[in-house]
N, C-alpha and C positions, 0 to 999 in steps of 0.2 A: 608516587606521583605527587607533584608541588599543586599548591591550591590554582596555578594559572590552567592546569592540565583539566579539574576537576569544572572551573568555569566552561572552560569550552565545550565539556561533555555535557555542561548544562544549556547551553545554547544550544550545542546541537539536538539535543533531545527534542527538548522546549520548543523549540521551531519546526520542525518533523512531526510533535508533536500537534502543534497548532492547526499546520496546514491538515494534515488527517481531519481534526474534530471538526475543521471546517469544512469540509469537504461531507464528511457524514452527515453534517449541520446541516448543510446548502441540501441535500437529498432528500432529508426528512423532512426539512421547513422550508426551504428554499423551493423557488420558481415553480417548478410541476410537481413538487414534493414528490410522496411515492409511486405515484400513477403515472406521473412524469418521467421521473428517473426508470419506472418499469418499461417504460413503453419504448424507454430508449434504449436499453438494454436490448429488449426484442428483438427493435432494428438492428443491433450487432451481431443477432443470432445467440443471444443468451437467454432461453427458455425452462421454464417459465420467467418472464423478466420482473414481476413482482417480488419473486422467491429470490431472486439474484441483488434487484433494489435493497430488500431487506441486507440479506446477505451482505453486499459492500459497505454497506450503510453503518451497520452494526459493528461490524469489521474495525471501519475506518474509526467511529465515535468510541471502540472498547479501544485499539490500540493506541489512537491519539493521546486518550488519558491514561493510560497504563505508560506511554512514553513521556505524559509530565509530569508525572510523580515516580516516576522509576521505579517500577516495579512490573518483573517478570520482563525484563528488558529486552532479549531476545526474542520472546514470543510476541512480544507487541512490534516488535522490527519485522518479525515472520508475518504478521499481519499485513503490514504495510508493502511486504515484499510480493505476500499474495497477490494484495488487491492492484498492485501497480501492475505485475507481471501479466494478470490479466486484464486491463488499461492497455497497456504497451502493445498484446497479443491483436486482442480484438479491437482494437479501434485506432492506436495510433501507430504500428507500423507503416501499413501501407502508404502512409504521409510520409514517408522520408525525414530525415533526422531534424530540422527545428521546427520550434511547436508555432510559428506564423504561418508555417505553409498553411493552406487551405485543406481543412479538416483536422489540425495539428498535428507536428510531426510528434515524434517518442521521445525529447530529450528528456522535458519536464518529467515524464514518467518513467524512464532509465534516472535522470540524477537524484531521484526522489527512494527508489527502488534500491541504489549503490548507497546512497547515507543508509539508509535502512540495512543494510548488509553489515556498515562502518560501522553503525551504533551496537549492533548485535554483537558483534565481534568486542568491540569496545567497549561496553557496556553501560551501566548509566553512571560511573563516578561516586564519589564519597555522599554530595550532594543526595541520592535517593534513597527510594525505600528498598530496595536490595540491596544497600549497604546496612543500612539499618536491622534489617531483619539478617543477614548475615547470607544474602544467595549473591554467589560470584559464580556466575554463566559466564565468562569474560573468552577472551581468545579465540582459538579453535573449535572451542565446543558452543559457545555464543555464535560463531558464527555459521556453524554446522546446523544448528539448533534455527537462528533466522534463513539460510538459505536451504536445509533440509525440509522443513515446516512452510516457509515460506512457496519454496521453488514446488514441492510434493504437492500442496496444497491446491497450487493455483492448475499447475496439468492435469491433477486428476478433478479437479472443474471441471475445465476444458476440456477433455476427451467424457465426460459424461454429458456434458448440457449443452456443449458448444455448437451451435450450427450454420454454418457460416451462411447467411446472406448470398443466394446468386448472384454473381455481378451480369448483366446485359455482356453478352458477349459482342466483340468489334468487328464492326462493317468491313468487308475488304472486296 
C-alpha cells in the first residue's frame, strides 16, 4: 500500500474514532450524565439502564481510543459495531431511514456501524500500533472478527436485557 492508502486509513480511523470517544464523553459528562443516559436507556427497554449506560459508555470511550491509536483494530470496530447495532435496533429503526425524522431515523447509526465493518476489515494501516507491534487482523478475518464480535455481541444483549417498551395500541 502507497503512503496515500495509509492516510486514508488514518482518517478514517481517527474520525470513527473521535465520534465514539465523544459519544462515550457526552454520557459520562455530558447533559444527564449517567442517570440521564440510564434512564434513557430504560425508556428503550434496556434493563437495568444504569448497567447498560455504563456498558455503552465504556464501549464507546475503550473503542474510540483503541481506533486512534490503532490498536486491536478489529475489536475496537466490533465495539463500535456492537454499540451501533444496538442504537439502530432499539431506538432508531422504527424512525425510518434519515436521522431528521422525528425520533431519528438509522442512517447515522447503519453508516457509522458499515465504516466500522470497513475499518475491521481494513485495518488500521502502517500509521498504528498494530503495525508496530506486528498484529495484521486485516481482510476476512478482521472482518469476521469486527462483524462476528461486533454482530454476536450486540444480539446476545439484546435477547438477554432487551424489553421492548409497550407501544399504546391504535384506536380503530
Amino acid at each position: 500500500m502507497d503512503g496515500g492508502v495509509h492516510a486514508g486509513l488514518l482518517i478514517l480511523r481517527v474520525a470513527l474514532g473521535v465520534v465514539m470517544v465523544a459519544h462515550g464523553w457526552n454520557h459520562v459528562f455530558g447533559g444527564g450524565r449517567i442517570p440521564g443516559t440510564a434512564r434513557w436507556f430504560e425508556g428503550l427497554g434496556m434493563r437495568p439502564g444504569r448497567l447498560h449506560a455504563w456498558l455503552a459508555s465504556l464501549t464507546e470511550l475503550g473503542a474510540g481510543a483503541m481506533l486512534l491509536v490503532g490498536l486491536l483494530t478489529p475489536l475496537a470496530a466490533a465495539g463500535v459495531v456492537g454499540v451501533m447495532l444496538v442504537a439502530w435496533i432499539t431506538n432508531h429503526l422504527r424512525n425510518g431511514f434519515f436521522i431528521f425524522r422525528p425520533g431519528e431515523g438509522y442512517e447515522y447509526v447503519m453508516t457509522l456501524c458499515l465504516v466500522a465493518l470497513a475499518v475491521g476489515a481494513l485495518g488500521a494501516g502502517e500509521w498504528s500500533l498494530d503495525h508496530a507491534v506486528g498484529i495484521d487482523w486485516t481482510g476476512w478475518r478482521g472482518l469476521a472478527i469486527a462483524a462476528g464480535a461486533g454482530g454476536g455481541g450486540a444480539a446476545l444483549l439484546l435477547v438477554v436485557f432487551w424489553r421492548p417498551p409497550q407501544r399504546p395500541a391504535a384506536e380503530g
